[in-house]
DOVO-958488 format. One record per residue (C-alpha): residue number from 0; residue in one letter; z, y, x. Coordinates in nm, 2 decimals, m for minus. Each point is the difference from the previous one (the first is absolute). Example, Ala and Ser with C-alpha at 12.3 -4.5 7.8 and 13.67 -1.06 7.14 Angstrom:
2
 seq type     c3     c2     c1
   0    a   0.78  m0.45   1.23
   1    s  m0.07   0.34   0.14
This chain:
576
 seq type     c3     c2     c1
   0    x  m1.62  m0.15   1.83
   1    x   0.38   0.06  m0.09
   2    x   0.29  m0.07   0.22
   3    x   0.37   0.00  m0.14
   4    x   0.29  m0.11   0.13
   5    x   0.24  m0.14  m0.23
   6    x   0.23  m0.24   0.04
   7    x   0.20   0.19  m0.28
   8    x   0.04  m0.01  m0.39
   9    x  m0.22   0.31   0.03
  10    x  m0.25  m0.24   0.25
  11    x  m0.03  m0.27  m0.32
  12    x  m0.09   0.32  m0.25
  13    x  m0.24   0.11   0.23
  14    x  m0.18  m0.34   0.05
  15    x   0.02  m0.05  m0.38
  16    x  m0.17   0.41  m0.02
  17    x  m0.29  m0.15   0.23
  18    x  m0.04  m0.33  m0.11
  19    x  m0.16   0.15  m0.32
  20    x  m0.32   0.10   0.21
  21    x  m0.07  m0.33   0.10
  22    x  m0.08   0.12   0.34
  23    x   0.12  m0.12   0.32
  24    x   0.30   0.23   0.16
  25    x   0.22  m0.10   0.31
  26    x   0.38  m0.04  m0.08
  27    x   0.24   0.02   0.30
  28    x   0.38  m0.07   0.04
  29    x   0.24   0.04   0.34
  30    x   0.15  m0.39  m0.06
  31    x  m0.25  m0.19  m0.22
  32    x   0.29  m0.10  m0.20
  33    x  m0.10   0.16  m0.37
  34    x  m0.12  m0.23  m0.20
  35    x  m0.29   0.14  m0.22
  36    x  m0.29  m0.14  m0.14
  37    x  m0.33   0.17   0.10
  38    x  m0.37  m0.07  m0.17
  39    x  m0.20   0.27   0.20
  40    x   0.27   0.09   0.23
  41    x  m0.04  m0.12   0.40
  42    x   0.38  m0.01   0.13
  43    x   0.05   0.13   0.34
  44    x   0.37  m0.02   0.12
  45    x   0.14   0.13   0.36
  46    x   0.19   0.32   0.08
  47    x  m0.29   0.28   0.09
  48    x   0.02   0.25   0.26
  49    x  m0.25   0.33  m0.02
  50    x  m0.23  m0.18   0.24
  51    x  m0.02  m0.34  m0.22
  52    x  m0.03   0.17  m0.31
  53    x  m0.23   0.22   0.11
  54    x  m0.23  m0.25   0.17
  55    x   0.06  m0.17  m0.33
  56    x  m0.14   0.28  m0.21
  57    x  m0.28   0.04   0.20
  58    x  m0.09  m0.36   0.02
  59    x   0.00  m0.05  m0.36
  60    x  m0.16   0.29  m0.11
  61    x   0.37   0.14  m0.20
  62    x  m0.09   0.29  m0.24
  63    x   0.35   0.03  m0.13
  64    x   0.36  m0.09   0.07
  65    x   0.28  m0.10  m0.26
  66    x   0.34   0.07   0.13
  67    x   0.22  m0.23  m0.23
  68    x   0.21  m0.08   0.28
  69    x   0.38   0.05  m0.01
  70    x   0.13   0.35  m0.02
  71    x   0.25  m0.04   0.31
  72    x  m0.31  m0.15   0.19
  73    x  m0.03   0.35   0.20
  74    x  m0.21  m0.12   0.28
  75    x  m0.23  m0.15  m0.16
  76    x  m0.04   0.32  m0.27
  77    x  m0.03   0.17   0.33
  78    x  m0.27  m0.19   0.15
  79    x  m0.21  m0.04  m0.33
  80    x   0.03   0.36   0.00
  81    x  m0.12   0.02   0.33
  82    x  m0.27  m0.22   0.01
  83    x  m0.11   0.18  m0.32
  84    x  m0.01   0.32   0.12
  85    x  m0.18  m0.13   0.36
  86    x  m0.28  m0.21  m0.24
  87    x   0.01   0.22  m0.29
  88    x   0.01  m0.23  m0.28
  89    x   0.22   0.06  m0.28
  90    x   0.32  m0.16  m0.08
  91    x   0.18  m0.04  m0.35
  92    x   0.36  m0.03   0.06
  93    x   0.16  m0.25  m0.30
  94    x   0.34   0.13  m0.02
  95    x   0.29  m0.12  m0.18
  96    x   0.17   0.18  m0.33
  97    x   0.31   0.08   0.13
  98    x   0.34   0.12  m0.26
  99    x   0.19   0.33   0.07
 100    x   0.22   0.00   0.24
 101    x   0.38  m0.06  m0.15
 102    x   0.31   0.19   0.12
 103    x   0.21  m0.33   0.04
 104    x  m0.21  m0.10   0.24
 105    x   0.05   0.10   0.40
 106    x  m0.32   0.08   0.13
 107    x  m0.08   0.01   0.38
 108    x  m0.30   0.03   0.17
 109    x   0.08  m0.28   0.30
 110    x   0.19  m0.29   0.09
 111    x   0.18   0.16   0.25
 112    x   0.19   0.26  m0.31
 113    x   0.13  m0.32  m0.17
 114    x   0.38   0.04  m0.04
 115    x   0.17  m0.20   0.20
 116    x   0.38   0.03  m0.18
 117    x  m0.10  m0.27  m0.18
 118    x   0.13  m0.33  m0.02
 119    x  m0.28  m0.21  m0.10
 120    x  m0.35   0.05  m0.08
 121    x  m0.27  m0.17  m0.16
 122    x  m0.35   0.11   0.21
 123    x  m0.29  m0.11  m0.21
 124    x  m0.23   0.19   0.19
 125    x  m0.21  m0.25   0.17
 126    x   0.02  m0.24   0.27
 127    x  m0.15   0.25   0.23
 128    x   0.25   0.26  m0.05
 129    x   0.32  m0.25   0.10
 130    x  m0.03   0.13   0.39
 131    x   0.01   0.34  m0.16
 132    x   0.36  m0.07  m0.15
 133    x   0.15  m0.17   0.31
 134    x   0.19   0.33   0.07
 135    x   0.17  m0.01  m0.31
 136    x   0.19  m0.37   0.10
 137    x   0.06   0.16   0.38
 138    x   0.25   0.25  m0.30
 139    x   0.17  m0.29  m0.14
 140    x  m0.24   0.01  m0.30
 141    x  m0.07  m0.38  m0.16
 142    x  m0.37   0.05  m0.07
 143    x  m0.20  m0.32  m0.21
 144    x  m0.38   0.03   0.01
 145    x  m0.18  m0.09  m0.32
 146    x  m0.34  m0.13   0.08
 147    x  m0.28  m0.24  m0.09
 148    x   0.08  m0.38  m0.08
 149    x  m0.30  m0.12   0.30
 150    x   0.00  m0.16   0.36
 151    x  m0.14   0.30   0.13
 152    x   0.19   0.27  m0.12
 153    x   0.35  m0.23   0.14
 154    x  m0.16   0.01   0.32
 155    x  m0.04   0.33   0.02
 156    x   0.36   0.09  m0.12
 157    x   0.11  m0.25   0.28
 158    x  m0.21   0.18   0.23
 159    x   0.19   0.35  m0.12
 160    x   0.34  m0.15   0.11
 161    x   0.10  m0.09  m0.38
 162    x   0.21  m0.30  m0.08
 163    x  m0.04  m0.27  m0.29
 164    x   0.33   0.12  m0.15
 165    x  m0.13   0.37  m0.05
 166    x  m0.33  m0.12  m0.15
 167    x  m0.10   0.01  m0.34
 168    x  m0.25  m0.07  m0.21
 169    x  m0.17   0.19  m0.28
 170    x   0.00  m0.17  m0.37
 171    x  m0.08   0.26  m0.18
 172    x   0.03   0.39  m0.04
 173    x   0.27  m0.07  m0.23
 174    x   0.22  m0.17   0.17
 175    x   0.26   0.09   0.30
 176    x   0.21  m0.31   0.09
 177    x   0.17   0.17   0.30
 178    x   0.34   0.19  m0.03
 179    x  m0.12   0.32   0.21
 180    x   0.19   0.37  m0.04
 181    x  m0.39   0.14   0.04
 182    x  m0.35  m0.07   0.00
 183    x  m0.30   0.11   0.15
 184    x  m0.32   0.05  m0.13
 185    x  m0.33   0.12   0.08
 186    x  m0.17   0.26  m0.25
 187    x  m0.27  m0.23  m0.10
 188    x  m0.11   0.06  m0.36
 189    x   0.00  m0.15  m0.29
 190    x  m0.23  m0.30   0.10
 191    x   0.27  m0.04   0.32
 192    x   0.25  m0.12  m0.27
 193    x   0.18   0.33   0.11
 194    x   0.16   0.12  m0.37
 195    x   0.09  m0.39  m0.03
 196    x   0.20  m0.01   0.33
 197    x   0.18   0.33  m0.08
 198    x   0.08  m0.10  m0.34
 199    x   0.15  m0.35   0.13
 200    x   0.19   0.21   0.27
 201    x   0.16   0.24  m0.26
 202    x   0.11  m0.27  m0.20
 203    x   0.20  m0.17   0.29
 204    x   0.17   0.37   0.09
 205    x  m0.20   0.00   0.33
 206    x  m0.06   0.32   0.24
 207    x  m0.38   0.06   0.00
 208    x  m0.16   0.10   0.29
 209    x  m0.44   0.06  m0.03
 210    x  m0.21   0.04   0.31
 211    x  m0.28   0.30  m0.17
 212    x  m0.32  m0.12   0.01
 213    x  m0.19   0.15   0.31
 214    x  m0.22   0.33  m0.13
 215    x  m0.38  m0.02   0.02
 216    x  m0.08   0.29   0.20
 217    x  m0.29   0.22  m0.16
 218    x  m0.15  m0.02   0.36
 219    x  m0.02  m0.37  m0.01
 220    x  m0.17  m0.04  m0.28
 221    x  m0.27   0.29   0.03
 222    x  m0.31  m0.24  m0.17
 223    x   0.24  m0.16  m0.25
 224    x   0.05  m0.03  m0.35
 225    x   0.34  m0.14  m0.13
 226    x   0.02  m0.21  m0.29
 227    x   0.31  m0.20  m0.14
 228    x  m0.15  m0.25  m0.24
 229    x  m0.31  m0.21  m0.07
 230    x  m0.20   0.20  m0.20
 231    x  m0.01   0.30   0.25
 232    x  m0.09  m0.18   0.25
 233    x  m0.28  m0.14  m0.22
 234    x  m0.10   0.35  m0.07
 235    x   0.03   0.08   0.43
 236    x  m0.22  m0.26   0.08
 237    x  m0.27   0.05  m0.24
 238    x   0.09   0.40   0.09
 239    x  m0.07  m0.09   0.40
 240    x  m0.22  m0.30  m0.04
 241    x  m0.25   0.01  m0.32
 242    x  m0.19  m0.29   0.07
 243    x   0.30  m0.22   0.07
 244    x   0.02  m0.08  m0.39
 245    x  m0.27  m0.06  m0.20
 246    x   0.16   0.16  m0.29
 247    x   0.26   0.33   0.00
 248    x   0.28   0.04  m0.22
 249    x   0.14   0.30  m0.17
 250    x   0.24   0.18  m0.22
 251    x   0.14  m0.03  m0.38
 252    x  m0.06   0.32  m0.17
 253    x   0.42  m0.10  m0.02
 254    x   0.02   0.09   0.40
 255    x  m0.28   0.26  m0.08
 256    x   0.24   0.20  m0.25
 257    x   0.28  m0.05   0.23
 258    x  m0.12   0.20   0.29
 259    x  m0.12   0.24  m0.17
 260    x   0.34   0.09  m0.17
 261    x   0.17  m0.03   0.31
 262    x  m0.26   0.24   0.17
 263    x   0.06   0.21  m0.33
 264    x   0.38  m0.02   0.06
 265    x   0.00   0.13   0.37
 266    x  m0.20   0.23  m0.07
 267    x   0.27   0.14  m0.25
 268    x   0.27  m0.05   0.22
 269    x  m0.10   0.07   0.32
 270    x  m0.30   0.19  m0.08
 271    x  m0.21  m0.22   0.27
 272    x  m0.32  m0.21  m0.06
 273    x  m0.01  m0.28   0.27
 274    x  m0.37  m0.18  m0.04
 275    x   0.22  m0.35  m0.08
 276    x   0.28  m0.08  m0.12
 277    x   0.23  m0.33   0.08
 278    x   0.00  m0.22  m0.36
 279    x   0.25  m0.30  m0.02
 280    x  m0.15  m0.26  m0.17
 281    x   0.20  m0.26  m0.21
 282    x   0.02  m0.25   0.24
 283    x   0.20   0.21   0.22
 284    x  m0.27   0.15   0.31
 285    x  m0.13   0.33  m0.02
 286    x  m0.38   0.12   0.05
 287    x  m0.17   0.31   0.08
 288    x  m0.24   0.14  m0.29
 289    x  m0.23   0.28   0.05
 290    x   0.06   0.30  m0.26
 291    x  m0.12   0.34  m0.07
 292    x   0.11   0.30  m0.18
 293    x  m0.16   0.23  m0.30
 294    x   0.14   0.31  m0.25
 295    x   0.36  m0.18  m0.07
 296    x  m0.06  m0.36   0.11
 297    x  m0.01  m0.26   0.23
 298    x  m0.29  m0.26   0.00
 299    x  m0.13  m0.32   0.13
 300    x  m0.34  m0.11  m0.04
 301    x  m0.01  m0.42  m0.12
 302    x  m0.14  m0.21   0.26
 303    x  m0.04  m0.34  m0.12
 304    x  m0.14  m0.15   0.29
 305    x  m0.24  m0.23  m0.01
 306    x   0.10  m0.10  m0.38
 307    x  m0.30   0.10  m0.24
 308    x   0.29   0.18  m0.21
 309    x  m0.16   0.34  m0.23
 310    x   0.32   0.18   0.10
 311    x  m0.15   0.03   0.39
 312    x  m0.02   0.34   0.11
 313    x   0.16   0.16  m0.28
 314    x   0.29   0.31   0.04
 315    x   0.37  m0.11  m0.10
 316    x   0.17   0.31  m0.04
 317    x   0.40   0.12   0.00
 318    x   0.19   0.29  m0.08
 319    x   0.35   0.01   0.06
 320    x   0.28   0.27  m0.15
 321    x   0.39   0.00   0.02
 322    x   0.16  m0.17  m0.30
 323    x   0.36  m0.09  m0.12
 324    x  m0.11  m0.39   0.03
 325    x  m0.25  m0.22   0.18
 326    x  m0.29   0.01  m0.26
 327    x  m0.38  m0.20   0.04
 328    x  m0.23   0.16  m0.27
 329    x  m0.39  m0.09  m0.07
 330    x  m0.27   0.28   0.05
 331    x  m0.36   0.08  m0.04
 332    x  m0.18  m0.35   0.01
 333    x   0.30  m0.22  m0.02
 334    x  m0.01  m0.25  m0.25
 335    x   0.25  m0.02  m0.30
 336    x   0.13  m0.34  m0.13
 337    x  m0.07  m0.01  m0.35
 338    x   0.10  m0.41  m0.08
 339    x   0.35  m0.16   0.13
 340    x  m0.02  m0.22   0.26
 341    x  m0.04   0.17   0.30
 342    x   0.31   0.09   0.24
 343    x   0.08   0.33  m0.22
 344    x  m0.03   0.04  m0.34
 345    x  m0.31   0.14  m0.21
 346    x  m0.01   0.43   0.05
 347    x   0.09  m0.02   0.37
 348    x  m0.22   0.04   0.31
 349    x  m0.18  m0.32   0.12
 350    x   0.18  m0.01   0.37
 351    x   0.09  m0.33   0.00
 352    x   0.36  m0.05   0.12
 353    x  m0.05  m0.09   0.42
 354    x  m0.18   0.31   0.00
 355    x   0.27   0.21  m0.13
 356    x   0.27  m0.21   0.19
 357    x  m0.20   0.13   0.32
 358    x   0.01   0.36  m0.06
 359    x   0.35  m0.08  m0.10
 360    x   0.09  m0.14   0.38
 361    x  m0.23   0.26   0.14
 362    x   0.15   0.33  m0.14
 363    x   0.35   0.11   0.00
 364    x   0.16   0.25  m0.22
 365    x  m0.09   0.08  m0.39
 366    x  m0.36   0.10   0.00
 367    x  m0.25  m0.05  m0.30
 368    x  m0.32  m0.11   0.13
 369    x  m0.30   0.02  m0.19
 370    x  m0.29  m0.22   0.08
 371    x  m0.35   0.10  m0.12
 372    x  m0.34  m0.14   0.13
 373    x  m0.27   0.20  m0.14
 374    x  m0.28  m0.25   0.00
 375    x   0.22  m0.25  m0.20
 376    x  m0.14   0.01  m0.39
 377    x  m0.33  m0.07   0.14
 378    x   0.04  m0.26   0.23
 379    x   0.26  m0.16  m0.31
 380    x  m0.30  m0.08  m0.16
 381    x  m0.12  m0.25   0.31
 382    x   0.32  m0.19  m0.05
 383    x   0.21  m0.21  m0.22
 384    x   0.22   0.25  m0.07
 385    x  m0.12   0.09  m0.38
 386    x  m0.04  m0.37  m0.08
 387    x   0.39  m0.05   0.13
 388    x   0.11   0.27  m0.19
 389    x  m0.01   0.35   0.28
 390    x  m0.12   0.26  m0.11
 391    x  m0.14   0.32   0.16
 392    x  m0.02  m0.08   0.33
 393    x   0.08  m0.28   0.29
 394    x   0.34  m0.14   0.10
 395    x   0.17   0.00   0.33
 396    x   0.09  m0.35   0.08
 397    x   0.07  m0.21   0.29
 398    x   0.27  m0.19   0.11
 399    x  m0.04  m0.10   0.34
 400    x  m0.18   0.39   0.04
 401    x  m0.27  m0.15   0.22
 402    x  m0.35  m0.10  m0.13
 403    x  m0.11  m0.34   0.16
 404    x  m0.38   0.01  m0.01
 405    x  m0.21  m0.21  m0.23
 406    x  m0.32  m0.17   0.06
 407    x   0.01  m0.35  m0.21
 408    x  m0.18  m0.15   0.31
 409    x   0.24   0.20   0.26
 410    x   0.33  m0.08  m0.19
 411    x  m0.07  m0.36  m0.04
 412    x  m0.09  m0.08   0.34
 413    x   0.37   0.19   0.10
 414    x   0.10  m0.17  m0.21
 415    x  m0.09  m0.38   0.16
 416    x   0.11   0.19   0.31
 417    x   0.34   0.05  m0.14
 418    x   0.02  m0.41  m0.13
 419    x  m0.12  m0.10   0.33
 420    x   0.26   0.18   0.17
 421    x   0.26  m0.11  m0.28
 422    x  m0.09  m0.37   0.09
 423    x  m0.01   0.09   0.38
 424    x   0.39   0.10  m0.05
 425    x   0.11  m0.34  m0.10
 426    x   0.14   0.07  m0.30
 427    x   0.04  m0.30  m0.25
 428    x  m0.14   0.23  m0.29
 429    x  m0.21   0.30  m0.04
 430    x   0.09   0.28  m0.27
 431    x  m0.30   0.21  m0.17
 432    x   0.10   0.28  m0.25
 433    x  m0.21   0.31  m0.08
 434    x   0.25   0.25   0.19
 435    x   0.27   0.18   0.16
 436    x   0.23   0.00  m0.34
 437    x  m0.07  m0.35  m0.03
 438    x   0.02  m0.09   0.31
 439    x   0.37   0.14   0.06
 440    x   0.13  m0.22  m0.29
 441    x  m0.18  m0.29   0.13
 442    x   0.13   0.04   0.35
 443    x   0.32  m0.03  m0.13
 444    x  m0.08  m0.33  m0.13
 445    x  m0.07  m0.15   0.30
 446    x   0.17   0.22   0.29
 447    x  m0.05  m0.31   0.24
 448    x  m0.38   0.08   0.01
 449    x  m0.14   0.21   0.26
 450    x  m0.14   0.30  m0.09
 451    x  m0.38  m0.16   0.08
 452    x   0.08  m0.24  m0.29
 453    x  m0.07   0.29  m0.26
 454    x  m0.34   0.05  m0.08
 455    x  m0.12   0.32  m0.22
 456    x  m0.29  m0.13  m0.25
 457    x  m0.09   0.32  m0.18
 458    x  m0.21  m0.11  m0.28
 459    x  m0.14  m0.27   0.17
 460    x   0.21  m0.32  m0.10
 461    x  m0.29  m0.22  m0.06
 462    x  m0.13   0.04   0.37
 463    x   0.34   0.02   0.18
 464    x   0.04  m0.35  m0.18
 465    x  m0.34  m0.15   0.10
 466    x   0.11   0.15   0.37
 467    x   0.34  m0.18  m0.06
 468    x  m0.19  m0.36  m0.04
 469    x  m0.29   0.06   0.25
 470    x   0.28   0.08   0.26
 471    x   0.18  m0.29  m0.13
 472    x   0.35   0.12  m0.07
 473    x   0.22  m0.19  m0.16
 474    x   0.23   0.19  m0.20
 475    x  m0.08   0.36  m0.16
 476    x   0.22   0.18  m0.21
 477    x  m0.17   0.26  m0.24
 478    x   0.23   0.31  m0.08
 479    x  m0.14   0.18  m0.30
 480    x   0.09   0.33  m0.24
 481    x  m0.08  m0.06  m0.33
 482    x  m0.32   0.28  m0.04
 483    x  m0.17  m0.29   0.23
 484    x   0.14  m0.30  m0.13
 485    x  m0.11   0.08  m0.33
 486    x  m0.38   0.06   0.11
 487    x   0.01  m0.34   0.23
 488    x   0.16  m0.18  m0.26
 489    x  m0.33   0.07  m0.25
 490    x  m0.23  m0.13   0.34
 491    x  m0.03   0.34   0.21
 492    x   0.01  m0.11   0.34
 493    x  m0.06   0.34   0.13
 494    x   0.25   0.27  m0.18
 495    x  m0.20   0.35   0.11
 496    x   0.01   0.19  m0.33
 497    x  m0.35   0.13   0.08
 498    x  m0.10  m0.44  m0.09
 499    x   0.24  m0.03  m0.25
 500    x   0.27   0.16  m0.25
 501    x   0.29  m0.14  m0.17
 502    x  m0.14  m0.22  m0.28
 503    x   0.26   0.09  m0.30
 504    x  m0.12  m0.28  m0.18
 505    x   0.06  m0.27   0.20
 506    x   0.38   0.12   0.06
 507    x   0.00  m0.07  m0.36
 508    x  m0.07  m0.32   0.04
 509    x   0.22  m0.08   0.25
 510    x   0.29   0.13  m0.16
 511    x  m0.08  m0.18  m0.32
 512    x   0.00  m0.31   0.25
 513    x   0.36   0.12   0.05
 514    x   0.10   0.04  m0.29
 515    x   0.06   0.36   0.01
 516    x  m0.08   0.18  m0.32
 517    x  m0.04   0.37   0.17
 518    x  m0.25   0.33  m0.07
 519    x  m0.21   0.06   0.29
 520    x  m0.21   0.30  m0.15
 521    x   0.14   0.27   0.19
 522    x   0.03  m0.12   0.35
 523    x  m0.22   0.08   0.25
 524    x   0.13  m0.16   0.32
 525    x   0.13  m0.36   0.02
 526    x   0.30   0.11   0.16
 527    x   0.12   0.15  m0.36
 528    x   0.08  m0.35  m0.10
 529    x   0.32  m0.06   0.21
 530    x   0.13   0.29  m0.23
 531    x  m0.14  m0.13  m0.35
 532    x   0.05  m0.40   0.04
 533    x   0.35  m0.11  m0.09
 534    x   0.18  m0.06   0.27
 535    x   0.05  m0.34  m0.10
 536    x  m0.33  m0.11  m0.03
 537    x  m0.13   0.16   0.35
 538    x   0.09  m0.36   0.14
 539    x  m0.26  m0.15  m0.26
 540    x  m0.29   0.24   0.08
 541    x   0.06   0.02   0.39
 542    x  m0.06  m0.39  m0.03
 543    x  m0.36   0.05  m0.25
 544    x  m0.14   0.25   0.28
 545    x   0.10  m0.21   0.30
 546    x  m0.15  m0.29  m0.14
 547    x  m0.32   0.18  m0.08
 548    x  m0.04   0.15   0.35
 549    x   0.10  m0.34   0.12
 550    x  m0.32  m0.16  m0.15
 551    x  m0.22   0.27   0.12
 552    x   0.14   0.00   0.40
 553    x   0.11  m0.37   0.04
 554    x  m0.39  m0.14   0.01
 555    x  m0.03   0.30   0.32
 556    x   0.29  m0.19   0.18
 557    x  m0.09  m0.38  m0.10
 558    x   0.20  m0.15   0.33
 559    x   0.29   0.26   0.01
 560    x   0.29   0.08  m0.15
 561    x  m0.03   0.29  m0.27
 562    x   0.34   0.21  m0.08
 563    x  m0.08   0.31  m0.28
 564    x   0.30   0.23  m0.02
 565    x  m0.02   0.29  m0.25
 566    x   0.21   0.32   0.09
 567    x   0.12   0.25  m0.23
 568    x   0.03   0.36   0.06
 569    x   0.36  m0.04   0.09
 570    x  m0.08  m0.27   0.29
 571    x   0.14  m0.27  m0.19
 572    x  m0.24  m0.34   0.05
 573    x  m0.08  m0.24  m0.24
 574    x  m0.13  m0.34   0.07
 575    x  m0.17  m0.26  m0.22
């Protein structure tokens, strides 16, 4: 059993992380006031002291902590840490990404440094910080406390000595409707709204004054592991817990390449060889990834989980020397594009473009970096990679730079788990797409959706559909890229190019439907055609395939209502 305390943005990821093991986990908050929708979560809310939470530990048989609570939250870090060390279970610690530090910005360590030759101030540090600031009037200081629109957080400020006419109510991070020479802030991260608050401050000419977050003491967390995003803490529970999750997850050969040339490249600066190295991934939270070392480069060995991927176990190698520019380049079993298409043109290395983005964001300076994986021609073979058009090796792909695992049965029951908890959420519509890429233009679409509300199919839109009706929702939109639109259009309900490939002929057809009078010979992925249709007539065809996929999916849904969007590479979304 699993413990976290939330009541945070980084509480919601966690329950989201968990929710995916369809096993039951305990989810506490101080207030009770988040709302959060849990399927297999048991909420437990009240402020613990080490005695309660360590009679709660032992009563329910706890195995591991999450620590998602705030980062100012210093006794409770303290007594987790404490009742962690006194019961020996592990704790992950779910911290936030936090910016650099800017030189405009005053920082002080407690309330008590807070200039006080100001005239007014703007404290949007909390109700619980307002008796903290009283000083600061005793100075002839006009101080107006920002807090939370609710009865309980105006009783509270009351209770602090505040008045109604130095309250204030937050709108959004955008926004500062008082006239105040300074604010004050607390460092709290990216998903605090921090940057936002700053940036609103700057533009109104205001002081800015940041409390620094409180530092986690080494000491404290002596059985931890800190991760700042979802998919490391994925990896820490599966890491400190195997059986929690029936399935593990793992890394693109994308993330693979990366940590090796970063390993490669601090071994050429620096001259060390650390066992790991930190990788940002694209979504902005960095893992840890295991690497070794060999005669004049780095390496990472592919672990794919518990994905039945032929790249599993295999070496990705980098070598790293000093150049005039930032250079990528394609060794020993790295595939070659030979057809256009692709993100690069034909001659260059097949590392796709999130790959090379990541090593990119990853290693400063001008560095050529060569990646090789010696097992690569032979494994090609296993792949698709000859019939797309690579040749003489794999390619190092990946755009999210985790591997989700796949099991057909495994990934369609997550994924009813994920439309149950999409209905659970109360949203009026629920959003399937086969993604991350998609799924960012989609959200974008419909920003008043929670986050629940989006629903990953895969392959699997036939089934998510036939989940969609036995579940009974109403309204489902289906967010598509055209390589899978054109395979459900000619009746392929699952899109896995191990059960089917792009059927050339049948484009044919539909663009003749169209109208479009175009030579398909030489294309090899679907996604060409945005470049080769007229712009003119992409309107006409967008229309053919919709209504195709419409008359393979609408039967699936017979008492809802069926949206099909169709995205193109650029995130622009096209409707019937």
């Amino acid at each position: 059993m699993i413990l976290v305390f939330g009541g945070t943005t980084e509480g919601r990821k966690a329950a989201e992380v968990l929710e995916e093991a369809g096993r039951q986990y305990f989810y506490s908050t101080k207030t009770g006031e988040q709302t959060i929708s849990l399927h297999y979560g048991i909420r437990t809310d009240g402020t613990m002291d080490r005695h309660a939470m360590q009679r709660f530990c032992a009563d329910h048989g706890i195995l591991l902590i999450i620590d998602a609570a705030h980062p100012f939250a210093s006794a409770l870090h303290q007594t987790i840490a404490e009742v962690t060390k006194a019961l020996q279970i592990p704790v992950v610690r779910y911290e936030r990404i936090y910016p650099p530090r800017a030189d405009d910005i005053t920082w002080i360590d407690d309330y008590t440094q807070v200039p006080s030759d100001l005239h007014t101030l703007l404290a949007t540090t909390g109700v619980q910080s307002i008796w903290k600031l009283k000083w600061l009037e005793t100075k002839g200081v006009h101080v107006f406390y920002r807090i939370l629109n609710r009865e309980s957080s105006i009783r509270i400020a009351h209770q602090q000595g505040a008045t109604d006419d130095r309250l204030c109510f937050y709108e959004d991070g955008n926004t500062i409707d008082v006239d105040a020479d300074a604010i004050l802030l607390k460092e709290s991260g990216l998903s605090g709204g921090f940057v936002e608050k700053v940036e609103a401050a700057r533009k109104k000419g205001m002081r800015i004054i940041a409390l620094r977050r409180p530092e986690l003491s080494s000491s404290d967390f002596q059985f931890s592991t800190i991760v700042d995003g979802p998919h490391g803490l994925r990896r820490a529970v599966e890491k400190l817990l195997p059986e929690f999750y029936p399935l593990h997850s793992g890394l693109t050969t994308g993330t693979c390449a990366t940590a090796a040339a970063i390993a490669s490249a601090i071994r050429l600066t620096t001259g060390q060889t650390p066992p790991e190295v930190p990788v940002l991934l694209p979504d902005g939270e960095t893992i840890h990834v295991a690497v070794g070392y060999g005669d004049g480069y780095a390496y990472c060995t592919k672990d794919a989980g518990d994905d039945p991927d032929v790249t599993n176990g295999i070496e990705v190698r980098a070598s790293v020397r000093f150049s005039d520019h930032f250079e990528i380049v394609g060794g020993e079993g790295v595939g070659r594009i030979k057809l256009p298409g692709f993100d690069f043109p034909p001659g260059e290395a097949a590392i796709n473009k999130s790959p090379r983005e990541m090593m990119r964001n990853n290693i400063p300076g001008n560095l050529c970096i060569t990646i090789s994986v010696p097992q690569g021609a032979e494994i090609a073979k296993r792949t698709f990679n000859p019939r797309l058009g690579i040749e003489g090796g794999i390619s190092i792909i990946g755009v999210s730079g985790i591997v989700k695992p796949f099991s057909e049965e495994a990934f369609v029951e997550s994924i009813r788990k994920c439309m149950t908890i999409a209905q659970a959420s109360g949203a009026d519509r629920v959003v399937i797409n086969s993604g991350a890429k998609s799924e960012d233009y989609l959200r974008s679409l419909y920003p008043e959706l929670p986050s629940q509300a989006f629903v990953q199919y895969g392959n699997y839109i036939g089934a998510t559909l036939r989940i969609a009706a036995e579940l009974g929702i109403g309204k489902v939109t289906l967010g598509l890229m055209l390589g899978k639109a054109v395979k459900l259009a000619a009746g392929n309900l699952d899109t896995h190019s191990r059960k089917t490939t792009m059927d050339t002929e049948f484009i044919r057809q539909m663009l003749r439907q169209a109208h479009i009078n175009i030579d398909i010979s030489s294309i090899t992925l679907a996604r060409q055609l945005w470049e080769i249709i007229p712009a003119s007539q992409i309107p006409d065809f967008v229309s053919v395939v919709i209504r195709h996929c419409n008359e393979h999916c609408k039967p699936l849904l017979p008492c809802g209502r069926l949206t099909i969007l169709l995205i193109d590479d650029n995130g622009k979304i096209y409707a019937l």
